[in-house]
N, C-alpha and C positions, 0 to 999 in steps of 0.2 A: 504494500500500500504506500504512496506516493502522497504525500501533506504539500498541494500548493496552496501557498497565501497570495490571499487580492490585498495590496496593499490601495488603501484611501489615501489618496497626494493632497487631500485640501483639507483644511480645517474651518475656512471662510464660513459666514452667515448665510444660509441661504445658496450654500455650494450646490453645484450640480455633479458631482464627484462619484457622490453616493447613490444615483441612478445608472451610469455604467460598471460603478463599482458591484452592484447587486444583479445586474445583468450578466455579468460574464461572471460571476460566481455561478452562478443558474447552468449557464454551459457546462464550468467545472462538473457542478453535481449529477452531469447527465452520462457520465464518462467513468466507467467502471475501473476500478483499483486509485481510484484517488479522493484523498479526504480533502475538501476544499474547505477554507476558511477568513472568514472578511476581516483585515488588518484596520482599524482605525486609528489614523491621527488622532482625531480626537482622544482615545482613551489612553494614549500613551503622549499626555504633554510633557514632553524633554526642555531639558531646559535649551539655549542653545550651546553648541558644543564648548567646552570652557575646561580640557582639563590639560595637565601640564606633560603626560606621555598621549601621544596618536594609540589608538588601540590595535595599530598592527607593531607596536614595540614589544616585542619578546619580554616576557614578566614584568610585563605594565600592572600598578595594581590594580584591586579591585575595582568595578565603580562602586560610588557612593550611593547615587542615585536611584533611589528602587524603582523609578519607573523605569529607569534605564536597563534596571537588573531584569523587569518582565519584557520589555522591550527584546533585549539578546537571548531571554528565552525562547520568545516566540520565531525569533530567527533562527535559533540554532534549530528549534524542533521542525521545520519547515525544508522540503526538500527542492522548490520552484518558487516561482515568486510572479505575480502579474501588479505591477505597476502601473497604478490608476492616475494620470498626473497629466493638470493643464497646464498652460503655457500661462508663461509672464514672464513679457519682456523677454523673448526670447530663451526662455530657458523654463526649467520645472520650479515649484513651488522649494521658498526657501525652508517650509517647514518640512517637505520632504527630502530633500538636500542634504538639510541636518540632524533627521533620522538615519539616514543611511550615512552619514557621518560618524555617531556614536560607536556603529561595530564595524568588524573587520574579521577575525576567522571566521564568524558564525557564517558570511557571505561566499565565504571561499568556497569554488568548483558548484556550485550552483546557477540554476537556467533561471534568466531572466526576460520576461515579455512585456507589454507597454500596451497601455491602450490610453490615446492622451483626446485633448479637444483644446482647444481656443486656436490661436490664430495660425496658420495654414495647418489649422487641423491637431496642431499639437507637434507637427513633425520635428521643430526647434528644441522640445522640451524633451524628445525621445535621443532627437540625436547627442544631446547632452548626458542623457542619463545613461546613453550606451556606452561613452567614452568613459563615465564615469564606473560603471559595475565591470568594465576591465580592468580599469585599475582597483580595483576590490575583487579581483580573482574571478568573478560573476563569467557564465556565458550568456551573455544574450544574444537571445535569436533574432534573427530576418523580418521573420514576419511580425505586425504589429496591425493595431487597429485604430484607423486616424475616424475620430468622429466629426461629421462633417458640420460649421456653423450654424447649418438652419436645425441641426437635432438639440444643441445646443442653445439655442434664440428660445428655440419652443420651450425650452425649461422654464426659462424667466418669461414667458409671455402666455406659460398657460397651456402651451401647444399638447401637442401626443411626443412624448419622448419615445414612450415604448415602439409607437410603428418607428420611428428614425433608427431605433438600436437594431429593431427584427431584420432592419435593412442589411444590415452589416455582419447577421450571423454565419455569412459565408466565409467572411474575411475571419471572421471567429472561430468559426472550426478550424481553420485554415493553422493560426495561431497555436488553437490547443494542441492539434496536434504536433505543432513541430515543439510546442513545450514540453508536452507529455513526452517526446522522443528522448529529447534533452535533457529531460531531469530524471526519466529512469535510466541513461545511460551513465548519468553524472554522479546519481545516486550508488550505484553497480559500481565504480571503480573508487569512490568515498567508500565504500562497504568492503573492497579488497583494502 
């Protein structure tokens, strides 16, 4: 059995985060041998990063922090990861930035996927995030799911998100599967 986490990239009022974040878990759970589960920003407010060793320094100590401490649990216990995450300003959400700031081996040799929204779709916030989960040992995959503005508009205006998402479940199977590939192969060689 194979535990990917959907992480939620926004913490914002009135986010729309939380609508493709609960969608493509929905995919997750249709997909036999994997335990899916929703990561919230919200329930893990970290402070932002502030300590005096990088947590990839070899016998760094502890954290202090105990949301930090549930936080590297939930990563460690997690064998894939789909990152829910809009754009600003060209890049992903600084609160999610500096979540995945906090750890460092729990991230290592693990699949990572993207599903972003805001401006050209979120593609700036993904191609950020991909350069970033290499250098955190992460592999992320190819395929990814850009949601397109008007699914996004309809959130704040009322509209049907759910038809805009159902649109996009091809490019989602598409996704799961090359994650599902990637994280049990990545899981299989962490297991040797």
């Amino acid at each position: 059995m194979m535990r990917i986490s959907v992480i939620v990239g926004s913490t914002r009022q009135g986010r729309f985060s939380e609508r493709p974040a609960q969608w493509i878990l929905q995919q997750l759970h249709k997909r036999e041998g994997i335990e899916a589960q929703l990561l919230d920003l919200r329930d893990f407010p970290m402070p932002f990063f502030d300590q005096p060793t990088p947590p990839a320094m070899p016998g760094r100590p502890p954290y202090e922090h105990e949301v930090v401490k549930k936080w590297t649990a939930q990563i460690a216990a997690s064998d894939g990861f789909v990152f829910v995450t809009p754009e600003y300003n060209y890049g992903t959400s600084a609160v999610l930035k500096n979540a995945i700031d906090w750890v460092y081996p729990e991230w290592n040799r693990k699949a990572a996927a993207f599903v972003s929204y805001g401006s050209v779709m979120g593609a700036r916030a993904v191609q950020q995030l991909r350069e970033t989960a290499i250098e955190i040992q992460m592999a992320p995959i190819r395929s990814s799911v850009y949601i397109p503005p008007a699914t996004l508009w309809a959130h704040f205006q009322g509209g049907d998100v759910d038809k805009g998402l159902a649109e996009l479940e091809k490019q989602a199977n598409i996704m799961v599967d090359d994650l599902t590939w990637w994280t049990a192969a990545l899981k299989a060689a962490r297991e040797r």
